[in-house]
MMTF fields as JSON, N, C-alpha, C and O atoms, coordinates in Angstrom:
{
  "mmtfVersion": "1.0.0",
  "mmtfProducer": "UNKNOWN",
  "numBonds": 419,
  "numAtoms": 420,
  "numGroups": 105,
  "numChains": 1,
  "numModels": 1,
  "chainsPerModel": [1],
  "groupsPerChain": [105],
  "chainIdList": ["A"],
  "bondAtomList": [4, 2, 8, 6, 12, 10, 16, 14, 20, 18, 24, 22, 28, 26, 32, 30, 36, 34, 40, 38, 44, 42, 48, 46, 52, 50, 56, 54, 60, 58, 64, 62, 68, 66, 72, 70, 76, 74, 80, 78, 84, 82, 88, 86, 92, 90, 96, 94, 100, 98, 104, 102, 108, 106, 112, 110, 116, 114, 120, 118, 124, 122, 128, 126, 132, 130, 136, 134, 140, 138, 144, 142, 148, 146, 152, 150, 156, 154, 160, 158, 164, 162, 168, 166, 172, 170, 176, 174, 180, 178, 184, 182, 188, 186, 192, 190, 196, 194, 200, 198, 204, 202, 208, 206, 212, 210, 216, 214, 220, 218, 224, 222, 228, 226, 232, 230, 236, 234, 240, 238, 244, 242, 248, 246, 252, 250, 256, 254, 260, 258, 264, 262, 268, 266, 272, 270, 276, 274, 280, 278, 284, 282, 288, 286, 292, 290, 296, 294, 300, 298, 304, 302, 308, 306, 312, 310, 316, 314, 320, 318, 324, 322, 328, 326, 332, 330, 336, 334, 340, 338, 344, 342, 348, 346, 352, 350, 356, 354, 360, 358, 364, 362, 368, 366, 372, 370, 376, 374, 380, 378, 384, 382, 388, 386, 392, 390, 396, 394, 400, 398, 404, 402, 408, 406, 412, 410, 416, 414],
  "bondOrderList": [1, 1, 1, 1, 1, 1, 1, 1, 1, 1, 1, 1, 1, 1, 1, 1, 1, 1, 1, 1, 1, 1, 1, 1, 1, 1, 1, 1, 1, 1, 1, 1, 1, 1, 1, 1, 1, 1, 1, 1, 1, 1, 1, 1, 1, 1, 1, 1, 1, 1, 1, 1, 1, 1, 1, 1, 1, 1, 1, 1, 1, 1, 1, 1, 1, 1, 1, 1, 1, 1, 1, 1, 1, 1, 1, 1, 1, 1, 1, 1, 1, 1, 1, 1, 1, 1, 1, 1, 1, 1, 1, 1, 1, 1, 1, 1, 1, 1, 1, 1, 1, 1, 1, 1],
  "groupList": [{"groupName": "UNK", "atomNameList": ["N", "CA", "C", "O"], "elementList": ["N", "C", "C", "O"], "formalChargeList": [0, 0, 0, 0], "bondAtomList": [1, 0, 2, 1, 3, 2], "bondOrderList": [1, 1, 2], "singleLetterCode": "X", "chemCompType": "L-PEPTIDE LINKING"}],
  "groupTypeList": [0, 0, 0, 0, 0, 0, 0, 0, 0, 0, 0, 0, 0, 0, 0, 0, 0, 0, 0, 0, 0, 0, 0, 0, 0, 0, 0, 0, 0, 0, 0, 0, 0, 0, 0, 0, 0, 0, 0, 0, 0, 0, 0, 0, 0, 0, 0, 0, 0, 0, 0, 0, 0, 0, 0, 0, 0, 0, 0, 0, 0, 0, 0, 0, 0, 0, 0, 0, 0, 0, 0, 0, 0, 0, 0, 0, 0, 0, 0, 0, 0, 0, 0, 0, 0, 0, 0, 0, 0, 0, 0, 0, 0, 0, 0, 0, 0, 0, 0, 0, 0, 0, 0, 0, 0],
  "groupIdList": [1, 2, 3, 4, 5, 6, 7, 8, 9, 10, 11, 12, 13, 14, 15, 16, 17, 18, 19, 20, 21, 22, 23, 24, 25, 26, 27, 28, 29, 30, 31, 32, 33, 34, 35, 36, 37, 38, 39, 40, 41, 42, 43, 44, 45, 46, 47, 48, 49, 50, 51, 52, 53, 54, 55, 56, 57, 58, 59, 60, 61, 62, 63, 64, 65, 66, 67, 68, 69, 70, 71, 72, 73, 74, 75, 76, 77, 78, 79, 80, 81, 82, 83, 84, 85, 86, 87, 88, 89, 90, 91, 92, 93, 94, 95, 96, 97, 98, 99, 100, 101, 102, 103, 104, 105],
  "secStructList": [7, 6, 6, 6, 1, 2, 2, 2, 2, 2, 2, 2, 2, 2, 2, 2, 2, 2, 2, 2, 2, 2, 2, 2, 2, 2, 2, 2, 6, 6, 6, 2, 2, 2, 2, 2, 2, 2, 2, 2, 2, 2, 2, 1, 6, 6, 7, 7, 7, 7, 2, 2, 2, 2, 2, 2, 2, 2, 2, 2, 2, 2, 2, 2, 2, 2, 2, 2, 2, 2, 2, 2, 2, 2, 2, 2, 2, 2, 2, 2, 2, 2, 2, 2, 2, 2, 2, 2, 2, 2, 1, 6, 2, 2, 2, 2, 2, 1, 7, 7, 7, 7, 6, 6, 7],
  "xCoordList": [-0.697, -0.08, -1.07, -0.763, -2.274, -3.19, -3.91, -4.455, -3.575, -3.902, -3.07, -3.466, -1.608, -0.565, -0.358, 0.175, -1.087, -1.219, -2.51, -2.869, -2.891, -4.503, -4.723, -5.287, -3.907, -4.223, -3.555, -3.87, -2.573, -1.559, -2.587, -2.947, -3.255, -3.739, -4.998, -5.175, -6.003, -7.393, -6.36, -6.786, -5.334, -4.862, -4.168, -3.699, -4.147, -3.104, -4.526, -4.411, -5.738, -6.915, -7.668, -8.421, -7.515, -8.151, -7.495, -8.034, -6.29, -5.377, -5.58, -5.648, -5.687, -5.895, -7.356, -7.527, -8.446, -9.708, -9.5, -9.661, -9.244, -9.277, -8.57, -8.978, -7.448, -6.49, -7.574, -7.711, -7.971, -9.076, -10.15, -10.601, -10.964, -11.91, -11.728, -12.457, -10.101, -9.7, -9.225, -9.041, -9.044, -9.032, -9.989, -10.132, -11.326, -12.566, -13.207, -13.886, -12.856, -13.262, -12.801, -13.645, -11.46, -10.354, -11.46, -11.992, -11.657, -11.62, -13.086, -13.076, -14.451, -15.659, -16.289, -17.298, -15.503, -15.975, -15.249, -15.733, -13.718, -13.096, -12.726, -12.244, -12.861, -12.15, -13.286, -12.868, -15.037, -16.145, -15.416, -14.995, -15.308, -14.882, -13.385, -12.839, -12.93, -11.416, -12.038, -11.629, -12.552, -12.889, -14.051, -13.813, -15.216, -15.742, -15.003, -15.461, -14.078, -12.85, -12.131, -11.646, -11.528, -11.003, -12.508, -12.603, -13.199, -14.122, -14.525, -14.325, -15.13, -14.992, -13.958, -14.412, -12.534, -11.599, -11.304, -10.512, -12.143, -11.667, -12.697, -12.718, -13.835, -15.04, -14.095, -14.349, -13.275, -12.73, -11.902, -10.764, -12.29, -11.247, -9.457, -8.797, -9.07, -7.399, -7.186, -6.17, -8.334, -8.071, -7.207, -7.019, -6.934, -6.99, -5.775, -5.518, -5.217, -4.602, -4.526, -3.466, -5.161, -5.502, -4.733, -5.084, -3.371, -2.88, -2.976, -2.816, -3.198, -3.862, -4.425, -4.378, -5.534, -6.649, -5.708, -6.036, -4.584, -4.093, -3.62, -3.608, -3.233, -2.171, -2.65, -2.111, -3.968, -4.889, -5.323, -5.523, -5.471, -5.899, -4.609, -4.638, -3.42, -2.307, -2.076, -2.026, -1.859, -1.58, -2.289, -1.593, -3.869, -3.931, -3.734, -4.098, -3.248, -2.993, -1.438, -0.928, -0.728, 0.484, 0.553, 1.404, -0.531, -0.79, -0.73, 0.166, -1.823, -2.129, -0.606, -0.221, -0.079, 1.006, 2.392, 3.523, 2.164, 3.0, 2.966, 3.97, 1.316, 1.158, 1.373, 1.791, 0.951, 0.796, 2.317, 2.438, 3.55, 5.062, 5.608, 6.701, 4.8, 5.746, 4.704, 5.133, 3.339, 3.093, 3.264, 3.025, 3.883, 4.638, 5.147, 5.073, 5.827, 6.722, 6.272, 6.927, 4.538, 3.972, 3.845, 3.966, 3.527, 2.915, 3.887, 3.512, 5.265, 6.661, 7.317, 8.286, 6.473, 7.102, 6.49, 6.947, 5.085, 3.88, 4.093, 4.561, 4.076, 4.145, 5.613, 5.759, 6.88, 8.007, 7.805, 7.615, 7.783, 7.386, 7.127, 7.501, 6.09, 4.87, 5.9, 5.93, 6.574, 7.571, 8.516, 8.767, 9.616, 10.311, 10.148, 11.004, 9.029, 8.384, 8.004, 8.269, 7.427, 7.182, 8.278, 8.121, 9.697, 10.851, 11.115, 11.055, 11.385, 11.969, 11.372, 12.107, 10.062, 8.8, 8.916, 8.824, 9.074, 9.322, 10.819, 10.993, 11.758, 13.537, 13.949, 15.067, 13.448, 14.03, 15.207, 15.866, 15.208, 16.295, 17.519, 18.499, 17.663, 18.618, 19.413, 20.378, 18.956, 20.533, 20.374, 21.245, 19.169, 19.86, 20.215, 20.66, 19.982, 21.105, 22.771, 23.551, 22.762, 24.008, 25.452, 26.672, 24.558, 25.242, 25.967, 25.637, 26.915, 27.623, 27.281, 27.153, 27.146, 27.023, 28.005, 28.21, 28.44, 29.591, 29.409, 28.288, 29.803, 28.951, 29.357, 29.177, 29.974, 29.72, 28.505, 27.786, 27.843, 26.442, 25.429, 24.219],
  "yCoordList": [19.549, 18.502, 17.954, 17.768, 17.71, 17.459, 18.035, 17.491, 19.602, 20.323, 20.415, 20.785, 20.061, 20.65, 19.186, 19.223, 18.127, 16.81, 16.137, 14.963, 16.985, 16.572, 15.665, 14.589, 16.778, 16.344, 14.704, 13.945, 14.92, 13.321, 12.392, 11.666, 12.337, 11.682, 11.244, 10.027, 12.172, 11.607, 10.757, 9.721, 11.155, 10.299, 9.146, 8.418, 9.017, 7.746, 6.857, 5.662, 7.294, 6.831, 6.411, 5.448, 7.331, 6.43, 5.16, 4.156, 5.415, 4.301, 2.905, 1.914, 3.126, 1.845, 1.198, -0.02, 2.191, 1.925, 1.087, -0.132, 1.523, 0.925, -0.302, -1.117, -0.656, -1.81, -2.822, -4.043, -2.294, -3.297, -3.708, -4.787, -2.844, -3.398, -4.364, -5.349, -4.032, -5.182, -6.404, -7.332, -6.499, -7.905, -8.296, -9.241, -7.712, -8.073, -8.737, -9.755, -8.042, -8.52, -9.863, -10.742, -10.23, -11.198, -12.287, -13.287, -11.837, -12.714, -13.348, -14.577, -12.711, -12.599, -13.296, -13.993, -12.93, -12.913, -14.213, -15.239, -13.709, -14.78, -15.845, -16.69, -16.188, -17.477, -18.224, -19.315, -18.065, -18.698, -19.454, -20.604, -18.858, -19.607, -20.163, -20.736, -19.756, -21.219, -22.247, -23.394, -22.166, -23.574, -24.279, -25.484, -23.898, -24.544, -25.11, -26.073, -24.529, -25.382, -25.979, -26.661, -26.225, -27.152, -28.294, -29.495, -27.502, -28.884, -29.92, -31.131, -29.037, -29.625, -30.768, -31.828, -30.543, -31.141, -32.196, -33.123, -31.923, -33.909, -34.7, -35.816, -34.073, -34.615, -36.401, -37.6, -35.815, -36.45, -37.606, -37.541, -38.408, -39.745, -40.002, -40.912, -38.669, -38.864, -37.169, -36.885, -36.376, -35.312, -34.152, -34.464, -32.945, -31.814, -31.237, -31.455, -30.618, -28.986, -27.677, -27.471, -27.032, -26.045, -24.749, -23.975, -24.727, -23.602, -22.713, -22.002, -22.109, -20.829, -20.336, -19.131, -21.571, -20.864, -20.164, -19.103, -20.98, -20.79, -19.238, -18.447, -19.236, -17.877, -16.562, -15.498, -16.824, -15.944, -15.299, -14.097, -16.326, -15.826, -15.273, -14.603, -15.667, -15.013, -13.892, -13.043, -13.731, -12.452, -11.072, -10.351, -10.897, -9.611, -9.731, -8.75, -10.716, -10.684, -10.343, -9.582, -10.663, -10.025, -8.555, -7.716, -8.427, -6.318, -5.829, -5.149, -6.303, -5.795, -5.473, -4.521, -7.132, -6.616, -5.942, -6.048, -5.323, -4.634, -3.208, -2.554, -2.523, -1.654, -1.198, -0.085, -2.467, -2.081, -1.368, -0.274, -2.397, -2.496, -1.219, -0.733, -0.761, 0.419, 1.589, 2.398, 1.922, 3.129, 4.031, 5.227, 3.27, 4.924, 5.887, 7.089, 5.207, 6.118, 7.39, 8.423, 7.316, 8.251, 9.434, 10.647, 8.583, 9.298, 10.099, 11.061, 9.666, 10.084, 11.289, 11.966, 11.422, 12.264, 13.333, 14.191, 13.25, 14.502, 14.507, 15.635, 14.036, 15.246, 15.911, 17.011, 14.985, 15.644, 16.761, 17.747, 16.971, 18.214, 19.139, 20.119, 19.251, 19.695, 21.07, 22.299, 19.902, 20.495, 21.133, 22.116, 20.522, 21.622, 22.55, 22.905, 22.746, 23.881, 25.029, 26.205, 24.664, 25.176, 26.087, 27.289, 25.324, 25.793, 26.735, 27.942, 26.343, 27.036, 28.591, 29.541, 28.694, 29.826, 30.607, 31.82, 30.312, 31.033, 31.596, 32.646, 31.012, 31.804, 30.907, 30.511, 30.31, 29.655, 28.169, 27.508, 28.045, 26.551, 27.412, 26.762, 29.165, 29.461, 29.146, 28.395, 29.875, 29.835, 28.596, 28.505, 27.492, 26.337, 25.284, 24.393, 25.245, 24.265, 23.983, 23.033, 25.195, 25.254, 25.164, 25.102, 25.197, 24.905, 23.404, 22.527, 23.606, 22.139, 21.205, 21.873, 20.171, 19.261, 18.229, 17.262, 18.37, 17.594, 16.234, 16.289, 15.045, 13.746, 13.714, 12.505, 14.216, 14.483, 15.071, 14.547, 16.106, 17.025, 15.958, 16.173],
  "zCoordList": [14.894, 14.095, 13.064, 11.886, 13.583, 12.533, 11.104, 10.143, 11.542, 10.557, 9.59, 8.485, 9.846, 9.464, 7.925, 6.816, 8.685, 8.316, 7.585, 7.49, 7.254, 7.573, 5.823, 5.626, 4.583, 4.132, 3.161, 2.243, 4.093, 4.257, 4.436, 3.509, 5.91, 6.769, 5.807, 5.742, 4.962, 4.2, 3.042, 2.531, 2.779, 1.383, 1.498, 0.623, 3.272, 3.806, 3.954, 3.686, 4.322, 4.848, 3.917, 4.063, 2.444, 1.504, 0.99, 0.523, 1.171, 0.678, 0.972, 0.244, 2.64, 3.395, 3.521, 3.559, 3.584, 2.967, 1.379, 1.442, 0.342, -0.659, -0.711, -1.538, 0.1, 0.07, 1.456, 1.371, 2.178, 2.9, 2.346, 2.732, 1.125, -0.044, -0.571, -0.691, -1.161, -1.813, -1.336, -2.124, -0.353, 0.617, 0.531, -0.244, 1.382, 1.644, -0.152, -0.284, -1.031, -2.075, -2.128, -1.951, -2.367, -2.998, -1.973, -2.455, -0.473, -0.2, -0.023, -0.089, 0.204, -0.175, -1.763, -1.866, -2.724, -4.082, -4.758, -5.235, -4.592, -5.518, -5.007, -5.761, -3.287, -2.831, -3.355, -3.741, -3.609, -3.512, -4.971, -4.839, -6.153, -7.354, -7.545, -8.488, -6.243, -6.649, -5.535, -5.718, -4.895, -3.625, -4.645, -4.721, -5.437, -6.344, -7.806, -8.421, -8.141, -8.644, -8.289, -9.192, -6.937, -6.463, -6.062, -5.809, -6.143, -5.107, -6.437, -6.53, -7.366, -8.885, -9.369, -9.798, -9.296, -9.582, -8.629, -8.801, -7.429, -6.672, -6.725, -6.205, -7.493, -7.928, -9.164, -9.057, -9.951, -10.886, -10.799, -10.336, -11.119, -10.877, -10.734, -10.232, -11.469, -11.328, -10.281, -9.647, -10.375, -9.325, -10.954, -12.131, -10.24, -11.325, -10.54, -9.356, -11.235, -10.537, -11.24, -11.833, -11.277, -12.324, -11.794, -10.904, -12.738, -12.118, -12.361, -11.369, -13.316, -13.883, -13.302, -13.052, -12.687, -11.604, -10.125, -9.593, -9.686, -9.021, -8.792, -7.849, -10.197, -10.159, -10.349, -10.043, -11.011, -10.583, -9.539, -9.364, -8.768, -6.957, -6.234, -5.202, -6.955, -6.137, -6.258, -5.369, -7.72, -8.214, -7.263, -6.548, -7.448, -6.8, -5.252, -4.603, -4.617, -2.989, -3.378, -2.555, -4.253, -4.403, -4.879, -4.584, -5.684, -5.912, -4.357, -3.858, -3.751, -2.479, -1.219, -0.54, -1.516, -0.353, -1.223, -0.747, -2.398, -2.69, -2.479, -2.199, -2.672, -2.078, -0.86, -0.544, 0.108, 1.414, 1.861, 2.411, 1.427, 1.626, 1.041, 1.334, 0.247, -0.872, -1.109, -1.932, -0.562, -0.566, 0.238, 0.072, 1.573, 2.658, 2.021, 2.277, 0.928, 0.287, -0.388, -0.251, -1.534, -1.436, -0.537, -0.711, 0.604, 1.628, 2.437, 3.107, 2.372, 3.02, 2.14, 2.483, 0.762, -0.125, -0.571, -1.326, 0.073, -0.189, 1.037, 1.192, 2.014, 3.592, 3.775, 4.308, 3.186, 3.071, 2.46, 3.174, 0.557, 0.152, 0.423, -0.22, 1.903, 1.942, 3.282, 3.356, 4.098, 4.617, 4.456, 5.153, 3.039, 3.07, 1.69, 0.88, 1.73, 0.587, 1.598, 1.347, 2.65, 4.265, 4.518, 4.728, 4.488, 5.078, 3.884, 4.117, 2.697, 1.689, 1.863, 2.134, 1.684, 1.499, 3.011, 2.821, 4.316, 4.954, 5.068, 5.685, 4.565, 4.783, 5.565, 5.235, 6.643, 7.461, 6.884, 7.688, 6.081, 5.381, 4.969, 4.607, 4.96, 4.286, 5.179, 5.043, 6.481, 7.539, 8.582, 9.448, 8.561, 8.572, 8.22, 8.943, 6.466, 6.249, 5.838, 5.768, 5.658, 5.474, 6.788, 6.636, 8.053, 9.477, 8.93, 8.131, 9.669, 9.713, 10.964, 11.99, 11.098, 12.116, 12.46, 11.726, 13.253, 13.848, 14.269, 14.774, 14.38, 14.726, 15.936, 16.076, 17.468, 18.606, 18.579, 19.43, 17.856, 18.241, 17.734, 17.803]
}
C-alpha cells in the first residue's frame, strides 16, 4: 500500500510540513508585533483600535485554514488519477465498468 502511495504520501507530508511552518511562523513572528501594538495603543489616553492591524493577522490564519479544509482534494485527485490510469493501462476497467449494479448488491 505504501509503495503504491508513496508518492501521495511525500506530497501530503510536504503539505502539512509547510502549513505547520506557517503557523509556527504567524505565531512566533507576527503575534510579537500585534501584542506591541496593542500594548502601544493602551499606552494612550482614549485607547486605539487599529484594524488594519487586525486584519492583517487574520488574513493568513484564514489562508492557512483554507488550505488545510480544501487541499484533500489535491491529494484525492493525484492518488485517484494515479488509480484509474492503473486500471485504464492494464484492461481491467473495460469489463468492469460497464457491469451494472443493482442497489440490493
Amino acid at each position: 500500500m505504501l509503495r503504491l502511495h508513496r508518492t501521495a504520501l511525500i506530497v501530503w507530508g510536504a503539505f502539512v510540513a509547510g502549513l505547520i511552518g506557517r503557523l509556527v511562523w504567524l505565531d512566533e513572528i507576527t503575534v510579537d508585533a500585534v501584542r506591541a501594538a496593542e500594548a502601544e495603543c493602551s499606552r494612550g489616553p482614549w485607547g486605539c483600535v487599529d484594524v488594519l492591524e487586525a486584519l492583517g493577522f487574520s488574513r493568513p490564519l484564514e489562508q492557512v485554514g483554507f488550505l488545510v479544509h480544501h487541499g484533500f482534494l489535491a491529494v484525492a485527485a493525484f492518488a485517484g488519477g494515479a488509480l484509474i490510469g492503473r486500471e485504464l493501462e492494464s484492461g481491467t476497467a473495460r469489463p468492469a465498468w460497464p457491469q451494472g449494479v443493482t442497489p440490493a448488491r
